[in-house]
N, C-alpha and C positions, 0 to 999 in steps of 0.2 A: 616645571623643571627649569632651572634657572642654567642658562647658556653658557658655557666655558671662553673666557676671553682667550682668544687667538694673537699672536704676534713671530714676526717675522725677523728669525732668527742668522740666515744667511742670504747672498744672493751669487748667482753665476748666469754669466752673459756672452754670449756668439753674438758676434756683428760685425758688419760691414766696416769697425774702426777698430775689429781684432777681438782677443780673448782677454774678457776682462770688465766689471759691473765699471770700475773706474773710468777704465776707456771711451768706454758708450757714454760716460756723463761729459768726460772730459771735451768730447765731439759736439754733442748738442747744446750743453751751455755755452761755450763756444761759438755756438752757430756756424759749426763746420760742416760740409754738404760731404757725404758717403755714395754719393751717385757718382757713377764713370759709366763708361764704354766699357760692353763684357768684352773680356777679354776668355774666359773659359770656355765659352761655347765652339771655338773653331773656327770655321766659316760661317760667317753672318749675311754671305750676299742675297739669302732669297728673304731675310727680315727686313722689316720696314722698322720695329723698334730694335733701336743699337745701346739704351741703357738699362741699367738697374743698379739696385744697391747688394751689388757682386762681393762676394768675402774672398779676395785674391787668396791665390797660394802665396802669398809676400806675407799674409799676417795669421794662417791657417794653413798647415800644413800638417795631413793625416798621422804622418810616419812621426808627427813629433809629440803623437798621444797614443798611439795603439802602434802593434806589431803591423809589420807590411801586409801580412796574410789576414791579420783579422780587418785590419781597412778596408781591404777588397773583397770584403762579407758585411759592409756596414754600407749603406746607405748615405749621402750625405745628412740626412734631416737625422740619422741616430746619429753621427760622426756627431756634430754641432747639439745633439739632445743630452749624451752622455758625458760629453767636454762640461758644456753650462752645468748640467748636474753634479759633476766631482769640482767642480768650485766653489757653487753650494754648499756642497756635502763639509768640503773643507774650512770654508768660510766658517761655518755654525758649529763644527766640532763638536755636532749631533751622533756621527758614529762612538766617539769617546765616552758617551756619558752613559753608557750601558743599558740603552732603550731595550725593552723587551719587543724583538724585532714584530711581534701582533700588533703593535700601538705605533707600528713606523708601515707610513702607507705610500703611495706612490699614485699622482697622477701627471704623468709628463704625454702630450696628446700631440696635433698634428692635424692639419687639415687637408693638407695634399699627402701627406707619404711619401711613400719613394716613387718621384716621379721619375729620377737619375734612373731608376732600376726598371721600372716600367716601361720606360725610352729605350732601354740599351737589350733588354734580355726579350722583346718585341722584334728588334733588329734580327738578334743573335737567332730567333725561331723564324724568321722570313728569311736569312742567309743560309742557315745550315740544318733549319728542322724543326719542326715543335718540342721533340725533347733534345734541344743541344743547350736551351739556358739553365744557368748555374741552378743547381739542386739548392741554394742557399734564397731563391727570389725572393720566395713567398716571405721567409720572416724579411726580409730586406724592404719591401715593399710596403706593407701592411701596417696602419695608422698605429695599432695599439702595442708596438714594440719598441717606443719608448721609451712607454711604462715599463714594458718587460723585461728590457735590456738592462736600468737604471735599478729594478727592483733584484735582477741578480747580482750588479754588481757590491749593493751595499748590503745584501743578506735582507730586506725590507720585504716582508711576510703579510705585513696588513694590508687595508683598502688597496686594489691594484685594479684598474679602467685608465680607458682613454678618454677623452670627449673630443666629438667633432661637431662644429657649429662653423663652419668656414672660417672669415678672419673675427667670431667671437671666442675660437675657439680655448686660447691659451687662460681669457678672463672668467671661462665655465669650470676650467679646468682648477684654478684657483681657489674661483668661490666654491667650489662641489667641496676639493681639500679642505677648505676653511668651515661649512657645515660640517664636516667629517668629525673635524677635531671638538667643533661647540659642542656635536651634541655625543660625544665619546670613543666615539670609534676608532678615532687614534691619536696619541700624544704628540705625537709629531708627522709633520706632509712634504714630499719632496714635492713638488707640481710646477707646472710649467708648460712649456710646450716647443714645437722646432719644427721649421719649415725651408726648403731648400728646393724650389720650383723653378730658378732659372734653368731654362733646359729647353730644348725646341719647343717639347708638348706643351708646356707649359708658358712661357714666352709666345707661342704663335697662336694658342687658345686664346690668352688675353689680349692677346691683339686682334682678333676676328670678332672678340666681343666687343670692340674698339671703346676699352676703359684705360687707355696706357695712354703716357703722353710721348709724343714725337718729335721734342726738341734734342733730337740726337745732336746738334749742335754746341750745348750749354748744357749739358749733364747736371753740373751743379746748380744750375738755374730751373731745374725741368720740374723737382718737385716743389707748388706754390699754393698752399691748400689757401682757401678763402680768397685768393687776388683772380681781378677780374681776368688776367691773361694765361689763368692756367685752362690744361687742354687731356687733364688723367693724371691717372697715380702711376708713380714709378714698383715697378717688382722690387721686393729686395726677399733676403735669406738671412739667417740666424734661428738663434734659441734663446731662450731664458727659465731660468728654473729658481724658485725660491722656498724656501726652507719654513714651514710655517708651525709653529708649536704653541702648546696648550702655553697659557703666560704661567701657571705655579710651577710646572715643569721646568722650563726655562728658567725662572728666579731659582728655583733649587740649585740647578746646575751651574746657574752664575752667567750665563750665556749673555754674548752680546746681543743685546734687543737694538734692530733699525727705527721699527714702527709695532702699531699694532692693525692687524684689518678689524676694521668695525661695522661695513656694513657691504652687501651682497644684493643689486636685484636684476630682476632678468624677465622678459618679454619677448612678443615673438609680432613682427606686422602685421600679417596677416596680409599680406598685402601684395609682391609679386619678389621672383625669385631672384632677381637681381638689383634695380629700385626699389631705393626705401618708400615710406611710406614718405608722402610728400610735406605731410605738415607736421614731421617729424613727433605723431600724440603716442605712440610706441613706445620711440625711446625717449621721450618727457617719464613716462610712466615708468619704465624702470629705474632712472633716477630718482622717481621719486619713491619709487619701491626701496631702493640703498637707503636712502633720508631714513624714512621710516626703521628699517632694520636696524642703522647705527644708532638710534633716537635722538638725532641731530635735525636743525632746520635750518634751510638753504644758505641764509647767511650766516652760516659756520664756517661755511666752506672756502678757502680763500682760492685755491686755485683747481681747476679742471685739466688734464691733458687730454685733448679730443680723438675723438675717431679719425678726425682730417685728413683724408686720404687725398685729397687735392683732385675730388670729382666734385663736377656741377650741382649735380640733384644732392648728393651725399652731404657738401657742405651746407649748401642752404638749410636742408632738413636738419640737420642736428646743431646747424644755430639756433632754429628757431627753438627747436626741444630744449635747448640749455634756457633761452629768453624768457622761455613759459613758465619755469620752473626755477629759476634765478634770477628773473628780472634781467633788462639792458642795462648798458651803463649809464643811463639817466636815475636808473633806479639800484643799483646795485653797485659803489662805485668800487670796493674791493676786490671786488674779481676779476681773477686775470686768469686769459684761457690761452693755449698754445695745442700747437699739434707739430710735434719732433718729428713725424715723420715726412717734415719739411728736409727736417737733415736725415732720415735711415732710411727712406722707403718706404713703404709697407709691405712687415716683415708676414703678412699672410696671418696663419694663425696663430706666428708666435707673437704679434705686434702688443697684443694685451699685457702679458709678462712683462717685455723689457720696456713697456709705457708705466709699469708697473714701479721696476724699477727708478725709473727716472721720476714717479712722481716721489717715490720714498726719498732719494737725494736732493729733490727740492726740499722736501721737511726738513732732512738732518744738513743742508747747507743752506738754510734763508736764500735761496736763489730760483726763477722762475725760467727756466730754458725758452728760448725765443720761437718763435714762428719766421724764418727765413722766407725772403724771396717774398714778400709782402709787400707789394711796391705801388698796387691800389688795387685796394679793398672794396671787393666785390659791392656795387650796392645791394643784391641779393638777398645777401647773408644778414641775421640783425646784428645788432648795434654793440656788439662788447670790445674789452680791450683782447685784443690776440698777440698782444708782448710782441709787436714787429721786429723785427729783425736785429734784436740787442735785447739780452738778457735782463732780467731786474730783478732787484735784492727785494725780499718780501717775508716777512714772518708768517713762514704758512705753517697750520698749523692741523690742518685737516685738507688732504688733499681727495681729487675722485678723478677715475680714469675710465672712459668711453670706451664699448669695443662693439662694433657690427659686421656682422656677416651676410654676405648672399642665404637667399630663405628667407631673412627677415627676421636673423637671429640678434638679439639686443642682450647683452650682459655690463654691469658697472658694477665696478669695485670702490669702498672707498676706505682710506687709510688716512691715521692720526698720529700725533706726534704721542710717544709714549715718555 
């Protein structure tokens, strides 16, 4: 059976630099920092971490996408799931071209859920009674309402699941869409994902797991993935959701094509549920598992967006996985790797999507988003170029983006210039 090419017809993006694919690039090429001091949480004096990559109400506000009533039945991670998806949606002017809604599917996922809802309707049962929180919780809560929220609103009948893999989640949720479409199951894929965990429970978890960094002082200096003075990954929140379709389908319709995805692979460490595996041979192997799928070989590839969450074990281990498997820069001198979410956070499980995105805007703009906050380079980590702190112009031409989760979950996507 010979595989159906896939390519990526829309994009839509929540983030800490507002609503908008544009936005998000405009920030990280840039090397604009998205970390501040929360301001939504209220009182912060019994926290020790005071940032994140927070989506104010200055550049997101609910009532300025949905009715009053139906916001305070939405979760924030559906608020920010179903925003990125009607962007999408409208971006690819997919609903116009008269898809037979069987062949329109839908994977928009979520690693944490509604943890705003979990937090507050917990409260509402300890103040006033087990049944005093809202009859609305459960779907408000619950990972796979997304999907299910996004799949009512555009009439979208086919493939409909979640995946959770923690922060692989939004790059499972992608490639699962993108087998969907190769091997027929549907013409067209909303997928994505959205996460929205600043919140006590979730803010005071990761910090008991002491993976956060505590330069509450330098918010924009805090997140520093691969430099020897970083101390944790900063939290952030958003969504991203992209529009993925069969390529004759798209040429028919005449649609705009970004990219195309061309290869998918995925592993698991085995190893323990929150360190990766240390000599990163996990996720070497799911890179090399995409290689193979796209039938490309390593030096194809001009640029990587990393996992780089700006943790000790984390970074080293997936330097060396990239070294293994694309040579240093003694050996490899075209590659150039970065990890954006020097400037976003890490956006949890939707980080893979809008990594996603950003690596498609390096294709269709010759330009390589920087690694901020770089100011010495771990000797740790091995030997590549991580694009410090200034952007650079580069004819990529085939890009691939990292995504790892707690568990030990490994997925890579990678995308071509079409």
């Amino acid at each position: 059976m010979t595989k159906r090419r896939v390519v990526v017809t829309g994009m839509g993006v929540v983030s800490p630099f507002g609503v908008g694919a544009d936005k998000l690039w405009d920030g990280v090429v840039n090397g604009k920092s998205a970390i501040s001091k929360i301001e939504n949480m209220g009182d912060m004096s019994q926290h020790t971490v005071l940032i994140a990559g927070e989506i104010k109400t200055s550049v997101f506000n609910p009532t300025d996408y949905f009715e009053p009533k139906e916001a305070r039945r939405l979760d924030k991670f559906l608020q920010y799931a179903i925003v990125a998806a009607r962007e999408a949606v409208e971006d690819s002017k997919i609903k116009e071209s008269g898809i037979d809604p069987y062949k329109l599917g839908v994977i928009v996922s979520s690693a944490a859920g509604g943890f705003h809802t979990i937090e507050n309707s917990y409260a509402d049962m300890l103040n006033k009674g087990p049944t005093k929180c809202s009859p609305y919780t459960i779907p408000m809560l619950i990972t796979d309402m997304g999907s299910g929220k996004v799949s009512i609103e555009f009439g979208a009948k086919g493939v409909n699941k979640a995946v959770v893999s923690a922060c692989a989640t939004a790059a499972h949720s992608i490639g699962d869409a993108f087998r969907a479409i190769q091997y027929g199951d549907a013409d067209a894929m909303i997928a994505g994902a959205s996460d929205a965990a600043i919140c006590t429970i979730g803010l005071g978890a990761f910090t008991a797991a002491r993976t956060l960094s505590k330069r509450n002082d330098e918010p924009e200096k805090a997140s520093r993935p691969y430099d020897k003075d970083r101390d944790g990954f900063i939290m952030s929140e958003g969504a991203g959701v992209l529009i993925l379709e069969e390529l004759e389908h798209a040429k028919k319709r005449g649609a705009k094509i970004y990219a195309e995805i061309i290869g998918y692979g995925q592993t698991g460490d085995a190893y323990d549920v929150v360190a990766p595996c240390p000599d990163g041979s996990s996720a070497a192997k799911a890179m090399e598992f995409a290689l193979q799928d796209a039938g490309i070989k390593p030096e194809d590839v001009q640029y990587i967006n990393t996992h780089g969450t700006s943790t000790h074990l984390g970074d080293i281990a997936e330097s060396m996985a990239i070294a293994k498997i694309f040579g240093d820069k003694t050996k490899n001198t075209t590659l150039k790797v970065s990890s954006t979410k020097s400037e976003t956070g890490h956006m949890l499980g939707a980080s893979g999507v809008v990594e996603s995105v950003i690596c498609i805007k390096a294709i269709n703009n010759g330009i390589i988003p920087p690694t901020i906050n770089l100011d010495n380079l771990d000797e740790e980590v091995a030997d590549l170029n991580y694009v410090a702190n200034k952007a650079e112009k580069a004819n990529v031409n085939i890009a691939l983006t990292n995504s790892f989760g707690f568990g030990g979950h490994n997925a890579v996507l990678i995308f071509r210039k079409y």
